[in-house]
N, C-alpha and C positions, 0 to 999 in steps of 0.2 A: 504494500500500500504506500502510496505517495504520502509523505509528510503531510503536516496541515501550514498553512499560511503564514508568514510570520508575528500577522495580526492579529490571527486566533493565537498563539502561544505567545503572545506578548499580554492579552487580555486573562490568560491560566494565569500564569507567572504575576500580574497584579493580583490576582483573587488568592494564592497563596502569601506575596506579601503581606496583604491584608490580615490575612491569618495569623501572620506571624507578629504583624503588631498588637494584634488581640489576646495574646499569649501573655500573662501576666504570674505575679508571684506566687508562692504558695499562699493555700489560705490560713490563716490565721490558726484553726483548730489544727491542720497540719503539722505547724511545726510545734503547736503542744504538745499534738498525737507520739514524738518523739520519747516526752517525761513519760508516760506510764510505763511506755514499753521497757525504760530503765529499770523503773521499777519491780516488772516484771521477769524482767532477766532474772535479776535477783533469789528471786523464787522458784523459778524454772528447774524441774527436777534433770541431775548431771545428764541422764538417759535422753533428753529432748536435745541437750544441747550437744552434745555426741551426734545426733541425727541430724541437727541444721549442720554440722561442721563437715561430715558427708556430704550433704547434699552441694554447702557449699564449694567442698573442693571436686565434685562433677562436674558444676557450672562452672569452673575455672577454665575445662576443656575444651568448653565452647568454642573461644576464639582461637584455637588451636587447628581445633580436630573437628570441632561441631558437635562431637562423641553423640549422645544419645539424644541429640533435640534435632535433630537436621530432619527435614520433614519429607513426607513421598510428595513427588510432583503431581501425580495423577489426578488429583481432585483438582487445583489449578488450570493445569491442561485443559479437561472435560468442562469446567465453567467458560472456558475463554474460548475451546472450541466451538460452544453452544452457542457463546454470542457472536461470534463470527458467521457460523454455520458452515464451520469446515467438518471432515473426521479430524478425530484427536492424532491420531496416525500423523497429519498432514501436518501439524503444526507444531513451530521448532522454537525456542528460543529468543531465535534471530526474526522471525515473523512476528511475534508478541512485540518484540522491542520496537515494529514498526506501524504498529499499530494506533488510530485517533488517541489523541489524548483522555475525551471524550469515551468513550468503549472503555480506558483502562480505567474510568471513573466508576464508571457504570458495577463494573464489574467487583471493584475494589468495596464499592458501596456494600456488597452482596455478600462482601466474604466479612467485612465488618461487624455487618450486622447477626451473621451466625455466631462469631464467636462471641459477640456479646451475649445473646442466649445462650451459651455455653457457659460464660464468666458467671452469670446469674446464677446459676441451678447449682457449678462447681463452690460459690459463697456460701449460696443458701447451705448445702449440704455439709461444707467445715465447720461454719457456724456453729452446729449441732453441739461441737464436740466440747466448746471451749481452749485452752490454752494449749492441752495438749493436741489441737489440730493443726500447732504450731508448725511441726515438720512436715505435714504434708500438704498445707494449706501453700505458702511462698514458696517452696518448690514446685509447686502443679499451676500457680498463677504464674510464675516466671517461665514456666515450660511452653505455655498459652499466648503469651506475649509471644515467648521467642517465635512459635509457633504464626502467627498473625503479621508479624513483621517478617519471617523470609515468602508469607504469602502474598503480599505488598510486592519485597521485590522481585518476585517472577510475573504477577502482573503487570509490572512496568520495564520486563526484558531485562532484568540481571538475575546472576544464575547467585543462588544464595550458598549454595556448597561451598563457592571460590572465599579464600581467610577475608579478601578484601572484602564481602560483603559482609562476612559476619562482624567485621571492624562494624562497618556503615550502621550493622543494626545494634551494636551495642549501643554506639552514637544515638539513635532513637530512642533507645532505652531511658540513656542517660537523660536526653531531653523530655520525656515525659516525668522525669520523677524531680527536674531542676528547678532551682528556684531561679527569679527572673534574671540576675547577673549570668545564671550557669545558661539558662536558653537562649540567652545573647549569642554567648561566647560558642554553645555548641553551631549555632546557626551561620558564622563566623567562616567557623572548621568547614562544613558540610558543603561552604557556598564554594569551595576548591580545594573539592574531595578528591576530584580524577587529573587536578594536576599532578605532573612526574613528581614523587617524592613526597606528596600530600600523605600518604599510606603512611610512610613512617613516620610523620610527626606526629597523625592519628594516634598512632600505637602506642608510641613516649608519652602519651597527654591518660590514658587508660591504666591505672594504677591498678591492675587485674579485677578479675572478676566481682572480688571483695568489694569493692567500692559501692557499684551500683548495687549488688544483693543487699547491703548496708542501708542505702536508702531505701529500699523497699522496705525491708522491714522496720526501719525505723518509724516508716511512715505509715506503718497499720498498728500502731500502740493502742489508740483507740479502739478498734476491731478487734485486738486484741484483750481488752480490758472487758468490751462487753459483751465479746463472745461466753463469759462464764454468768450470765444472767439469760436462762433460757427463753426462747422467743427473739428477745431484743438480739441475742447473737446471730440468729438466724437472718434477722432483716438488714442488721450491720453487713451481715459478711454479704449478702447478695448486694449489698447496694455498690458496697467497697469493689468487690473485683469485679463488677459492672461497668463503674465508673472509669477503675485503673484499663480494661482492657480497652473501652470507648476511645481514650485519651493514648492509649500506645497505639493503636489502628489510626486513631487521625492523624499522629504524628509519622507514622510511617508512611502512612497515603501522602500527604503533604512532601515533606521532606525528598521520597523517589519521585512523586507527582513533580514537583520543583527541579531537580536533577536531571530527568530525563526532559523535560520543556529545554533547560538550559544546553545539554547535549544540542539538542534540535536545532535550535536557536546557533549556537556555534555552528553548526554544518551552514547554515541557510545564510549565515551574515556574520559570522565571523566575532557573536555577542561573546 
């Protein structure tokens, strides 16, 4: 398919600026949500904290190896073949990356909003358990993320296997959970990502995988706290990894939506 005009992708490229100036700090309850979770540490029996310390050094492999999160293409494929109305068979890659911008919206829209009903039900059901659904709650939402963001970018035509993208989507990560200085600064990095040599300063700026898992959980203290009041746990935890998945899906849409417009734009005129 022929690119689109440089006026349609001049008119994307403002609607995601736009976006990105409406990105604002954390809120207020957030960075209290921080205090309990301390608190909570605290008390946290050694056997739970043995279990995040697992999990966290799997996610460590991530940007390595990808190890156990790298996701099957085929549901991808088969959505974007649909909307095309190719076979799946027929369609590479290199076709996807060439695709409206418009279609990769569409389609984006589609996979967002499952995983949101996914985030909902996976809340509601850790909920249940209180504190000790500690271990399996922020490892099966991080899996989900990671999961939604390299779905992101194969509908925008990069292949998520390759280290350089799982760099890109920790950068998403990181921007969904930042406060407004840090979404500055990541939006900075991202706007010359696929310059020579961008990758490795990416990488030196990524204090491993510690960091972001850090703020994740620092940021569900509050979920944390009221998952051991039954009910009120259960509404907390669906609303919370609803919210987080919502906000890693736009930032990922956004983010490669931007990338690939700016790609485009460089072929066509040299932006």
């Amino acid at each position: 398919m022929l690119p689109e005009k440089a006026l349609q992708l001049h008119h994307e490229l403002q609607k995601i600026e736009e976006w990105e100036q409406e990105q604002k700090d954390l809120w207020f309850w957030e960075k209290l949500g921080r205090i309990p979770f301390a608190i909570l540490d605290k008390i946290t029996p050694q056997l739970i904290h043995n279990l995040i310390g697992k999990f966290l050094d799997e996610l460590g492999s991530y940007i390595q190896t990808g190890g156990q999160y790298l996701i099957h293409e085929k549901n991808v494929y088969t959505q974007l073949a649909k909307a095309v109305n190719v076979p799946v068979s027929d369609l590479t890659l290199q076709d996807i990356a060439s695709l409206p911008i418009s279609l990769m919206n569409q389609v984006s829209e589609q996979l967002k909003k499952s995983h949101i009903d996914i985030a909902t039900v996976q809340g509601a059901t850790t909920g249940i358990g209180g504190v000790f659904t500690l271990a399996i709650d922020i490892p099966a939402l991080l899996g989900l993320s990671l999961k939604v963001l390299q779905e992101m970018a194969m509908v925008h035509g990069y292949p998520p296997h390759e280290k350089k993208e799982r760099i890109f989507i920790v950068k998403c990560l990181q921007f969904s959970s930042a406060d407004f200085v840090g979404k500055q600064s990541i939006l900075k990095d991202l706007s010359s990502f696929d310059e020579p040599n961008m990758e490795r300063e990416v990488i030196s700026q990524i204090h491993g995988w510690r960091e972001v898992f850090e703020n994740y959980r620092d940021n569900y203290g509050w979920k944390k706290l009221f998952q051991m009041i039954p009910i009120i746990g259960i509404l907390f935890g669906a609303w919370i990894n609803r919210s987080t998945i919502e906000e890693v899906a736009a930032a990922g849409q956004m983010l490669y939506r931007k990338r690939r417009i700016l790609q485009r734009l460089s072929t066509i005129e040299g932006y």
